[in-house]
Backbone as CSV, one residue per row, in Angstrom:
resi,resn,N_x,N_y,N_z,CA_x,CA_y,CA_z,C_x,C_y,C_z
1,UNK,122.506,115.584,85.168,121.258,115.189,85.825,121.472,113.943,86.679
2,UNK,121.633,112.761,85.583,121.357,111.657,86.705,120.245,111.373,87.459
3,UNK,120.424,110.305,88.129,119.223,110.171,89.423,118.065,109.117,88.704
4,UNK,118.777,107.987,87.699,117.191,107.576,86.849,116.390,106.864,88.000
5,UNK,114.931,106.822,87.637,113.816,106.445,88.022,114.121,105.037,87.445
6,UNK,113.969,103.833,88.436,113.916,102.436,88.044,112.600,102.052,87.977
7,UNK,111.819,103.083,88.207,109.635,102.482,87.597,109.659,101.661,88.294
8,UNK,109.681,101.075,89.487,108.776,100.340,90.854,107.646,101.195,90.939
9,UNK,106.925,99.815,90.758,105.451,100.345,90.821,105.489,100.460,92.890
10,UNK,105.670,99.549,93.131,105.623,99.540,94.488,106.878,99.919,95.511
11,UNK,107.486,100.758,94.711,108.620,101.939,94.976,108.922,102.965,94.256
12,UNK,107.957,103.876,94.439,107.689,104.735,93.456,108.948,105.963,93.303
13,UNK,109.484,105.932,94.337,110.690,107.084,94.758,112.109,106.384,94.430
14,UNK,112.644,104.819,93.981,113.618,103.964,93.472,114.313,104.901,92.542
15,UNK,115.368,104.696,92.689,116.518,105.755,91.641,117.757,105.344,91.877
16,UNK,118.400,105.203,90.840,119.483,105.046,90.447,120.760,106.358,90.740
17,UNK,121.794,106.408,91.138,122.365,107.623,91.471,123.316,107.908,90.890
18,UNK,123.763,106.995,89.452,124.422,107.131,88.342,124.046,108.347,87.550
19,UNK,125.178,109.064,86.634,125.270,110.068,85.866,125.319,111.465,86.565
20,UNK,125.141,111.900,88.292,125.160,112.595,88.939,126.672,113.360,88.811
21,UNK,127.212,114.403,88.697,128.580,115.117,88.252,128.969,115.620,89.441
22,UNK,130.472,115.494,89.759,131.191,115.688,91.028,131.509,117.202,90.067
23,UNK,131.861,117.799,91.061,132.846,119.180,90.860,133.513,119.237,90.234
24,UNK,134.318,118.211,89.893,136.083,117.904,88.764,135.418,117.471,88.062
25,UNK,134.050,116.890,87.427,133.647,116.565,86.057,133.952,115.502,85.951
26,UNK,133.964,114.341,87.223,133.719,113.575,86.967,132.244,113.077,87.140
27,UNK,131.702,111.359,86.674,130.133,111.105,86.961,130.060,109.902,88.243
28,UNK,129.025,110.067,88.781,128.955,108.776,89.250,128.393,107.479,88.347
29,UNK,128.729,106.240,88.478,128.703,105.301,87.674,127.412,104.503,88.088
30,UNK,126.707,104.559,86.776,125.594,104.019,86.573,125.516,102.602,87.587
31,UNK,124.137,102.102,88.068,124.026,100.689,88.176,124.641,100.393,89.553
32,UNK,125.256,101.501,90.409,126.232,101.034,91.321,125.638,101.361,92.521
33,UNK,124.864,102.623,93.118,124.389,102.886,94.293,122.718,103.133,93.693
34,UNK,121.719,102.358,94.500,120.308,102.714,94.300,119.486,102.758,95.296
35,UNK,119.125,103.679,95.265,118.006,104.421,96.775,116.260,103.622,96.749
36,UNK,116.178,103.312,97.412,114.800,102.715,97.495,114.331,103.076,99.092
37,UNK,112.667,103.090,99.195,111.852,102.615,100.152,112.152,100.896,100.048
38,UNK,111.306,100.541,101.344,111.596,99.453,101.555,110.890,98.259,101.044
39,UNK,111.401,97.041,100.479,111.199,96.170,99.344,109.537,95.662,99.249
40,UNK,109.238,95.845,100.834,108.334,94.762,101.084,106.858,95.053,99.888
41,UNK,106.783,96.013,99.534,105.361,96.277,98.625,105.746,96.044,97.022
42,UNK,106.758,95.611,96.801,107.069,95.197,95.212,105.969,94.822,94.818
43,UNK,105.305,95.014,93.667,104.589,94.154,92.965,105.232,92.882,92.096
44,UNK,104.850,91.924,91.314,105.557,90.958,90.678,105.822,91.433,89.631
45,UNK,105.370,91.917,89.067,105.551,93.093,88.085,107.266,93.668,88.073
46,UNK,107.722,94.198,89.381,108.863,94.830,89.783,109.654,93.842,89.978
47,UNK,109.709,92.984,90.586,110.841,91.682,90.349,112.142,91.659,89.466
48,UNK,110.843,91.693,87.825,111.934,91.345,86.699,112.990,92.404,87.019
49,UNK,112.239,94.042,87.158,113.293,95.130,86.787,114.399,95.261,88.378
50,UNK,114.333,94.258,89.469,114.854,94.451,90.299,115.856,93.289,89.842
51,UNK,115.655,92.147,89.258,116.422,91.016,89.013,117.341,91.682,87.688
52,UNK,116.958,92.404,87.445,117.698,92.908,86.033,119.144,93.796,86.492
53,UNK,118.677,94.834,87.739,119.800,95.384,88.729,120.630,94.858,88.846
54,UNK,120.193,93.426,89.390,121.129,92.555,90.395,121.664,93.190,91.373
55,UNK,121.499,93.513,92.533,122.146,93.864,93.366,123.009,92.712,94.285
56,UNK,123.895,92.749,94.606,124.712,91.987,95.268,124.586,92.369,96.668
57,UNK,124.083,93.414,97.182,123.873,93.882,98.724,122.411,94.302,98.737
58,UNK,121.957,94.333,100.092,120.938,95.440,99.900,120.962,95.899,101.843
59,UNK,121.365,96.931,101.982,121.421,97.514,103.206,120.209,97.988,103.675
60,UNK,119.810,97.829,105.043,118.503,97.694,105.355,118.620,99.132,106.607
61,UNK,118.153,99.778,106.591,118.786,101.353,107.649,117.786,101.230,108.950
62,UNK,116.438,99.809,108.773,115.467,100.395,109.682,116.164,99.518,110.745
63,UNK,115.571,99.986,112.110,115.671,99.071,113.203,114.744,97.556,113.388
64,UNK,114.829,96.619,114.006,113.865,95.618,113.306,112.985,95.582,114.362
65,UNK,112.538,96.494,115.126,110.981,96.708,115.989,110.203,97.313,114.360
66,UNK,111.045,97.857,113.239,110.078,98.442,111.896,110.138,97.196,110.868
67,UNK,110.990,96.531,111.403,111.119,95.541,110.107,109.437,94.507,110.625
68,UNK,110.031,94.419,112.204,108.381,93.163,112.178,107.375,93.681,111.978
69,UNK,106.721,94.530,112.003,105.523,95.085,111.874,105.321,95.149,110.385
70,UNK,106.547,95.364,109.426,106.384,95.377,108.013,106.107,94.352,107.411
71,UNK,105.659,94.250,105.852,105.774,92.966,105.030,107.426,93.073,104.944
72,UNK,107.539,91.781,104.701,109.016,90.900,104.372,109.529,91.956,102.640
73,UNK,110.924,92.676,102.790,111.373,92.551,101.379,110.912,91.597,100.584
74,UNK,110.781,92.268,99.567,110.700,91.064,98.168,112.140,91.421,97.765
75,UNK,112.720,90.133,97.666,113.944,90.414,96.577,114.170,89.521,95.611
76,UNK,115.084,89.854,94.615,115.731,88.565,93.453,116.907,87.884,93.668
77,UNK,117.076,86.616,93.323,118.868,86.662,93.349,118.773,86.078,94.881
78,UNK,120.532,85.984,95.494,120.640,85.907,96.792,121.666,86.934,97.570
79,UNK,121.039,88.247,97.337,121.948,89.740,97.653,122.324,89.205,99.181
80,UNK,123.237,89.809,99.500,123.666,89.946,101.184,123.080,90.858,101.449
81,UNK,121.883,90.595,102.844,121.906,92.020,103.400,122.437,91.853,104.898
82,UNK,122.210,93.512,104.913,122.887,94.215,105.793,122.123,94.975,106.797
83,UNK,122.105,95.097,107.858,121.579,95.684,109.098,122.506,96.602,109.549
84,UNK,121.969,97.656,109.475,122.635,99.267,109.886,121.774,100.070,110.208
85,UNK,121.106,99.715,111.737,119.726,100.845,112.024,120.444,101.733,112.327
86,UNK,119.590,102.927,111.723,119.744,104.033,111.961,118.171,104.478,112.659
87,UNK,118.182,104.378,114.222,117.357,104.494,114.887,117.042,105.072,116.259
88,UNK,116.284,105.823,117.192,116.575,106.963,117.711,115.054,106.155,118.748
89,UNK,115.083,105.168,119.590,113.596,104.489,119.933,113.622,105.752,120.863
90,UNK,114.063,106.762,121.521,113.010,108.015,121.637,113.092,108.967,121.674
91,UNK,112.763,109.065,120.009,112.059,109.567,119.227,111.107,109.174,118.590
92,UNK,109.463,109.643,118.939,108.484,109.087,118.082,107.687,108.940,117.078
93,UNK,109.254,109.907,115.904,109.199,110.199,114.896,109.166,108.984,114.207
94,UNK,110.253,108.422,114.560,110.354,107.215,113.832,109.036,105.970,113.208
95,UNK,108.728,106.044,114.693,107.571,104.649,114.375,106.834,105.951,113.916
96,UNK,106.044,106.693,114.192,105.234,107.680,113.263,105.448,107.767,111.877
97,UNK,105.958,107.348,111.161,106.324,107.338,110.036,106.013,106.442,109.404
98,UNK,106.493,105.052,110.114,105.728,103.886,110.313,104.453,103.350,110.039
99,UNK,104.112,104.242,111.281,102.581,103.613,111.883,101.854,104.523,110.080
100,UNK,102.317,105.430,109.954,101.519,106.008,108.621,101.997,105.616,107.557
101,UNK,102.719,105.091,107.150,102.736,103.943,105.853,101.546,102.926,105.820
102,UNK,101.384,102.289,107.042,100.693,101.104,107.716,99.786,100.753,107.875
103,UNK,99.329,102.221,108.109,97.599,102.730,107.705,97.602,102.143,109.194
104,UNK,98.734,102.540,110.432,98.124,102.026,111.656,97.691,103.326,112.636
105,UNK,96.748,102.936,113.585,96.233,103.972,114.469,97.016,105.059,114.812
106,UNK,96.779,106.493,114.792,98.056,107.651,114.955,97.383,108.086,116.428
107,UNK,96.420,107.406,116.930,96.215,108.574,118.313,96.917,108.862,119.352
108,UNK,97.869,107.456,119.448,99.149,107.728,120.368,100.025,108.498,120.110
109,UNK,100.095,109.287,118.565,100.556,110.407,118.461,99.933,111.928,118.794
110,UNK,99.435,111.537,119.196,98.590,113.304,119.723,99.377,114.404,120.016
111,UNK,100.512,113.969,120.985,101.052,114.798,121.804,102.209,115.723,120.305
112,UNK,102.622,114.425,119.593,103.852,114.690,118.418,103.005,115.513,117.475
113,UNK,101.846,115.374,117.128,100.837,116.060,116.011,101.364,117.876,116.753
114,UNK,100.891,117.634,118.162,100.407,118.891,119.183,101.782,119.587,118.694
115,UNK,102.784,119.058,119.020,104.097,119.847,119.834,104.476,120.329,117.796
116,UNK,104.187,119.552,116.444,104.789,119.875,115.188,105.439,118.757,114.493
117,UNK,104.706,117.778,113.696,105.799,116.837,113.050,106.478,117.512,112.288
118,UNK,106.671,118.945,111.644,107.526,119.131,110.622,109.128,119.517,111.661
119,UNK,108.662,120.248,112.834,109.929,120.571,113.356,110.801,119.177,113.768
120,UNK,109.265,118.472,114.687,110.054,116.713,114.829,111.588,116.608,113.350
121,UNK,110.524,116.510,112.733,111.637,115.712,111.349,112.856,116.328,111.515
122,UNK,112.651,118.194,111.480,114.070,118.737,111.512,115.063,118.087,112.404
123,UNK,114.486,118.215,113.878,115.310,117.484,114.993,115.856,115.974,114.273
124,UNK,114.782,115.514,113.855,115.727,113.932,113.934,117.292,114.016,112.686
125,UNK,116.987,115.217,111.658,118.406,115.564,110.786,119.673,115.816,111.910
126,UNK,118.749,116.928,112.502,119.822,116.883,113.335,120.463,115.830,114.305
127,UNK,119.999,114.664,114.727,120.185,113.406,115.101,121.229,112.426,114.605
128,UNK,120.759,112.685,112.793,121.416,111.852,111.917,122.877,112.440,112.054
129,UNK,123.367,113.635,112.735,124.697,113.788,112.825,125.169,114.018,113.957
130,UNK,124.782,114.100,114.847,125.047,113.965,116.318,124.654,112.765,117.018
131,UNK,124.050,111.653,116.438,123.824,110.733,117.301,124.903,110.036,117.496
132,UNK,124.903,109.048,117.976,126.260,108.262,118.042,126.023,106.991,117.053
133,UNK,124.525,106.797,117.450,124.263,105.635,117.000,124.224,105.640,115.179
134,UNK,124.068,107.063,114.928,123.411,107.342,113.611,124.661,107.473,112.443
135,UNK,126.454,107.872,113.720,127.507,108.148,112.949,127.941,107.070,112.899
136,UNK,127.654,105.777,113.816,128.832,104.618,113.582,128.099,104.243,112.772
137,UNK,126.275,104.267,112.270,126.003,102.874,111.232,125.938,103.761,110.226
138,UNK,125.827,104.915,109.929,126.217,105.951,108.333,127.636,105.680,108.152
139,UNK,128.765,105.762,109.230,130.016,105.323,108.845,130.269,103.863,108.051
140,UNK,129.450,103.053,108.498,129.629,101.699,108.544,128.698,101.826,107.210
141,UNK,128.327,102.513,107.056,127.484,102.479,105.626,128.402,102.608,104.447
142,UNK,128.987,103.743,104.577,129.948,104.407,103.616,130.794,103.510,103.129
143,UNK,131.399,102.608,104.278,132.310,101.466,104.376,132.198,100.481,103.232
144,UNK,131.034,100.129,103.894,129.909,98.885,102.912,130.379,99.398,101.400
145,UNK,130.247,101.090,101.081,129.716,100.915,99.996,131.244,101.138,98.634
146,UNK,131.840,101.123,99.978,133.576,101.708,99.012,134.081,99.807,98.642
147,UNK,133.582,98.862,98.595,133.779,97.975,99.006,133.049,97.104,97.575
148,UNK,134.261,96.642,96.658,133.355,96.178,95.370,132.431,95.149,95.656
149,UNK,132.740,94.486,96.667,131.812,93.220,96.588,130.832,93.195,97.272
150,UNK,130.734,94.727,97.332,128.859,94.983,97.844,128.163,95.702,96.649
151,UNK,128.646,96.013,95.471,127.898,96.610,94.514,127.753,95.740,93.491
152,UNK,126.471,95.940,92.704,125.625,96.975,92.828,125.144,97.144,94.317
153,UNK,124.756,98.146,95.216,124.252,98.340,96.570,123.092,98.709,96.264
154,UNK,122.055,98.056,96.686,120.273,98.736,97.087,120.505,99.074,98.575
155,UNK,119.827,100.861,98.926,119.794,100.749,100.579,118.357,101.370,100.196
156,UNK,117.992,101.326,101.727,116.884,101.888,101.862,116.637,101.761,103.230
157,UNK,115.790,102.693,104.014,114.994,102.752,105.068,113.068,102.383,105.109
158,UNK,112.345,102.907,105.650,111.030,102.446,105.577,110.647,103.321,104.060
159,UNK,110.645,104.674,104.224,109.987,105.531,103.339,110.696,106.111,102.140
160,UNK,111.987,105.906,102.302,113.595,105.675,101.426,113.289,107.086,101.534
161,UNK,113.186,108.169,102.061,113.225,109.253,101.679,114.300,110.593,103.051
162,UNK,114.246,109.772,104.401,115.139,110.403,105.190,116.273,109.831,105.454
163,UNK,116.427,108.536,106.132,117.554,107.983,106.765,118.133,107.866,105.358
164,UNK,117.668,107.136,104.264,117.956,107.053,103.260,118.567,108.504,102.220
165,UNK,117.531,109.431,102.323,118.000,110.529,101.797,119.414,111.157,102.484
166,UNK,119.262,111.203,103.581,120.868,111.510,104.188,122.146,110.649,103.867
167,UNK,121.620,109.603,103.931,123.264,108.649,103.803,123.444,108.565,101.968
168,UNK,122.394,109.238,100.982,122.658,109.502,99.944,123.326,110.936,99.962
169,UNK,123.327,112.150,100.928,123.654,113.221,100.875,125.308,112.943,101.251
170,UNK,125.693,111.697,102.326,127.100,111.569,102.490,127.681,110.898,101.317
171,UNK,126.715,109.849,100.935,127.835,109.412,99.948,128.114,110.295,98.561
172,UNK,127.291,111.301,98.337,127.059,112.265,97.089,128.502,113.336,97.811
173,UNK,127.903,113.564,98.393,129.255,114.276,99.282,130.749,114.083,99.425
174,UNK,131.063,112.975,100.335,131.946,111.753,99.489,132.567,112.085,98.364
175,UNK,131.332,111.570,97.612,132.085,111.785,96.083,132.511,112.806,95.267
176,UNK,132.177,114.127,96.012,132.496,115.228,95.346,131.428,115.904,94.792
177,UNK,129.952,115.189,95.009,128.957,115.741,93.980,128.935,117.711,94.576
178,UNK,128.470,118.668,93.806,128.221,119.749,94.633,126.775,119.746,95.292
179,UNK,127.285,121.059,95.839,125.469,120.890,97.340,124.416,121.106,96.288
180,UNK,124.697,121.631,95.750,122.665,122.137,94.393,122.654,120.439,94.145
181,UNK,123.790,120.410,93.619,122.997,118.834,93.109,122.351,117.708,93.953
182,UNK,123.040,117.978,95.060,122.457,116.666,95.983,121.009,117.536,96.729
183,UNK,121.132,118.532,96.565,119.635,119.330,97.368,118.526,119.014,96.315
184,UNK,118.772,118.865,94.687,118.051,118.584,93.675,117.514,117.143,94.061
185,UNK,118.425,116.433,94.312,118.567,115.054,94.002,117.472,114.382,94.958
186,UNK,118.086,114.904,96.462,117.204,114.814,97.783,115.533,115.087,97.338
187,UNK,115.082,116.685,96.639,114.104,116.907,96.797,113.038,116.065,95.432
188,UNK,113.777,115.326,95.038,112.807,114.570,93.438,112.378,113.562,94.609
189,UNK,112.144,113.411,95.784,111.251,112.231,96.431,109.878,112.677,96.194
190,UNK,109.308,114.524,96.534,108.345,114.730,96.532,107.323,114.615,95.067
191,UNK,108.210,114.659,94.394,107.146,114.722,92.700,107.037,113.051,92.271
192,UNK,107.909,111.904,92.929,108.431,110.670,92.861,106.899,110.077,93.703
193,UNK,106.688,110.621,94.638,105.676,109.761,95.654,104.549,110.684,95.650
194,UNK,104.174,111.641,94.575,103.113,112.532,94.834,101.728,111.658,94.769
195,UNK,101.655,110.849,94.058,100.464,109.863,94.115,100.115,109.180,95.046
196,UNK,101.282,108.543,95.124,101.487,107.767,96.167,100.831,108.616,97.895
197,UNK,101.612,109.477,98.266,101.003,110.734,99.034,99.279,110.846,98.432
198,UNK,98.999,110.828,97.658,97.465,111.665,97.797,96.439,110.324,98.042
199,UNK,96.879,108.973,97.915,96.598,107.855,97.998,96.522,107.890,99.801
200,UNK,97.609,107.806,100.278,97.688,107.493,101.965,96.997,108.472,102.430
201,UNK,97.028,109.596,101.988,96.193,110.814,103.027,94.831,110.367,102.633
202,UNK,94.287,109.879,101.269,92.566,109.714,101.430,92.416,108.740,102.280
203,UNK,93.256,107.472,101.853,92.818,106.081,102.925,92.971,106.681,104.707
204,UNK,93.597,108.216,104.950,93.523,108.097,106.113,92.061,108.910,106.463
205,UNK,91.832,109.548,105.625,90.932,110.453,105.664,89.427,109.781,105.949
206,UNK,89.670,108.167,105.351,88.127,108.123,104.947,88.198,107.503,106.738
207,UNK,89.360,106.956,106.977,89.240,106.295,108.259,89.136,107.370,109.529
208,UNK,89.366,108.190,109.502,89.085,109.354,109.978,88.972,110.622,109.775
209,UNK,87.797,111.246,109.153,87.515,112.146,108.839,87.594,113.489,109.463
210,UNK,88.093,113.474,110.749,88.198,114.257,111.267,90.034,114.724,111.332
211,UNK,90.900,113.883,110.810,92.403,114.285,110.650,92.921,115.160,110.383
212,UNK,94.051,115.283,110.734,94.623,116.798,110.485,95.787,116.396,109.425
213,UNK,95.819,117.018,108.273,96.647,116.737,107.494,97.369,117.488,107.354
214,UNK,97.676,118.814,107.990,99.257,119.352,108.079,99.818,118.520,109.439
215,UNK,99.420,117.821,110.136,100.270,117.451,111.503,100.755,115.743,110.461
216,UNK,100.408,115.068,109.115,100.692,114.105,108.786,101.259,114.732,107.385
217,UNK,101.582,115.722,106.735,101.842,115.589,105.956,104.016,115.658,105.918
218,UNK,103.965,116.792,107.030,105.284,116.270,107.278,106.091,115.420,107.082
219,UNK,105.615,114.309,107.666,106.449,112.721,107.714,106.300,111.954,106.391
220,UNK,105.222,112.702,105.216,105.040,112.195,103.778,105.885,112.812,103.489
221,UNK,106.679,114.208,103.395,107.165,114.787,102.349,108.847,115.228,102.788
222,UNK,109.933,115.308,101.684,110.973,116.113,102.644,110.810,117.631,102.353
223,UNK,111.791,118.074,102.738,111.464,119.423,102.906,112.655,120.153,102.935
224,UNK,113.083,121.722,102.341,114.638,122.187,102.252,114.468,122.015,103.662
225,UNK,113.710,122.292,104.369,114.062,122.441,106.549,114.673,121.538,106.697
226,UNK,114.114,120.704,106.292,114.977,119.179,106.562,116.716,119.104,106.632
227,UNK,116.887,119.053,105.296,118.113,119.469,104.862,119.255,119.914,105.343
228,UNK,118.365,121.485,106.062,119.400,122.906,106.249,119.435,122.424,107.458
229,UNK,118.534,121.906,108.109,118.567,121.691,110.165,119.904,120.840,109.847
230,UNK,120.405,119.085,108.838,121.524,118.637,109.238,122.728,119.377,108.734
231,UNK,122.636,120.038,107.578,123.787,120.787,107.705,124.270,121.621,108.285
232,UNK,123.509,122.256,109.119,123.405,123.607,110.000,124.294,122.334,111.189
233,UNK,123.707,121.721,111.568,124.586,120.809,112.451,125.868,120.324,112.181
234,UNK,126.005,119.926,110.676,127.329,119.852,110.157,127.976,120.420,110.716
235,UNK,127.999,121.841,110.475,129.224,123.283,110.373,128.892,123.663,112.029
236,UNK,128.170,122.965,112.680,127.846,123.312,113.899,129.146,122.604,115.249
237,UNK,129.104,121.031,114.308,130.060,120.298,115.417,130.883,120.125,114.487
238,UNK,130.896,120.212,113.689,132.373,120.219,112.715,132.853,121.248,111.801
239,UNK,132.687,122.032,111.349,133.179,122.870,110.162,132.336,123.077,108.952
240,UNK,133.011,121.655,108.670,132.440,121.495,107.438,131.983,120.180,107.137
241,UNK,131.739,119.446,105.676,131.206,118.442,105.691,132.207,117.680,105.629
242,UNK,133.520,118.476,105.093,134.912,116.942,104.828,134.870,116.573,106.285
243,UNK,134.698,117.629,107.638,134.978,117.562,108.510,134.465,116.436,109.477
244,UNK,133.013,116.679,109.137,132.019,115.606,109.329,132.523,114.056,108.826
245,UNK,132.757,113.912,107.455,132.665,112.798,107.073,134.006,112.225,108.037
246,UNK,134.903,112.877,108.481,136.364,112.222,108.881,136.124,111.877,110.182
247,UNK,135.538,113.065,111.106,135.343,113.453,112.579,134.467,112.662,113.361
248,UNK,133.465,112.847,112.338,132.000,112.594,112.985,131.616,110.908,112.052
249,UNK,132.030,110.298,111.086,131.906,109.421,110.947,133.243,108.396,110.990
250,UNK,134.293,108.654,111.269,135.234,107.925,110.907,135.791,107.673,109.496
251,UNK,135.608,108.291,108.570,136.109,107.805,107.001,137.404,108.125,107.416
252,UNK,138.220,107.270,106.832,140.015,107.897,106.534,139.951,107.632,104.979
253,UNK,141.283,108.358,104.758,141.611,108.403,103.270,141.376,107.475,102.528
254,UNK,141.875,106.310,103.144,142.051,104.682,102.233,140.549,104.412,101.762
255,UNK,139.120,104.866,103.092,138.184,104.665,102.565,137.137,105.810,101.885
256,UNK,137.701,106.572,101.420,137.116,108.065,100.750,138.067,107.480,99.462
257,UNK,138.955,107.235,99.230,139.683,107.151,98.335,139.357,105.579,97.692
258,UNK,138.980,104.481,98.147,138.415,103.638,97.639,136.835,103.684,97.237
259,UNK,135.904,104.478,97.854,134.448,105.178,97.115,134.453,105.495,96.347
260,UNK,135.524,106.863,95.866,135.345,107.521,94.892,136.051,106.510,93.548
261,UNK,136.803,105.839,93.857,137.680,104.275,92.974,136.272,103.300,91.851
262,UNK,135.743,102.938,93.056,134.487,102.035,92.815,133.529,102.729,92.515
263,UNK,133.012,104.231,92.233,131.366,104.700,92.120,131.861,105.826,91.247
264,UNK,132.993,106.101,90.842,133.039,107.412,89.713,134.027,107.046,88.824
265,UNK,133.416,107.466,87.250,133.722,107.082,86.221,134.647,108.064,86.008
């Protein structure tokens, strides 16, 4: 199984990616890689159990046109962070995602509601492996994380559930985990933030009653589409995924072979 829930109240989707099983039977090691949304809504409450982590890094995936508009991380300790946007300014998926955490005005999305946010999302998977911008800072991610004196690692993006969910699909990958497991792993965001979800759609609802909640529910939830659009791209410009991780991100041996060193027991 793997995958524990670290109970952030004000990161309700936080998980641990310890006890997860590679193919050869080995695990990934507890305490060492942890997926989060982004810090800024901690309650004080969450502190202790974030100070208890300790993270020594915490990699930040948004671009910082998302960071100003956000509240400031809360963190413990004095982690290093790290700036690795993984960001696409056009595409107006991105801030859409955003602007609906934010509870900010969506009418400048009209046109993105019109044309399909669920296909949007697919496209931007496919992004996450054809961009340029998206392979040098996922490369540069991987890097970070083969690297003892960035772990324990916290990453996260705004909603920890895409940019974030992908660069958990490389490093699960990486490590040998198999595809069911990381497709399992990926899809526990939706039962993780289901409250959370029925919370943002009323506060949008009451503010406009007239909303369309299949053109917003998209950008709340992931989805297998999601998924299959970046791997379909995988095997599209590369083969396969070893292919990807070497080709399309730059890993060489020394640093595939120092990941799997530092994150599997």
């Amino acid at each position: 199984m793997g995958g524990r829930n670290w109970e952030l109240i004000g990161a309700p989707n936080a998980r641990d990616l310890g006890g997860l099983v590679t193919v050869d039977g080995r695990r990934v090691r507890p305490g060492r890689l942890i997926r989060t949304p982004a810090l800024g809504r901690l309650t004080d409450e969450d502190l202790p159990v974030l100070a208890k982590l300790g993270p020594t890094c915490v990699l930040d995936l948004r671009d910082h046109t998302e960071i100003a508009v956000a509240p400031a991380d809360r963190l413990t300790g004095e982690p290093r962070v790290v700036h690795l946007p993984v960001h696409d300014p056009d595409h107006p998926v991105f801030t859409y995602v955003s602007a609906v955490l934010l509870g900010h005005d969506l009418d400048a999305y009209a046109e993105l509601a019109r044309q399909g946010t669920a296909g949007a999302m697919a496209d931007i998977y496919r992004w996450f492996v054809a961009g340029e911008a998206a392979r040098a800072n996922f490369g540069a991610a991987v890097r970070l994380a083969a690297q003892p004196e960035n772990l324990p690692l916290v990453y996260h993006c705004s909603a920890g559930k895409d940019r974030t969910g992908w660069l958990t699909v490389i490093l699960l990958s990486a490590l040998g985990v198999d595809e069911a497991a990381i497709r399992a792993e990926y899809l526990r965001n939706n039962e993780l933030t289901d409250s959370l979800r029925a919370v943002l759609i009323e506060a949008m609802r009451r503010r406009r009653p007239t909303m369309d909640v299949d053109a917003v529910l998209p950008v709340l939830e992931v989805r297998p589409e999601y998924l299959d659009a970046g791997y379909q791209e995988v095997r599209l410009r590369h083969g396969s995924f070893d292919g990807y991780l070497r080709n399309g991100l730059g890993l060489t041996d020394d640093v595939l072979t120092a990941l799997r060193a530092q994150l599997l027991e």
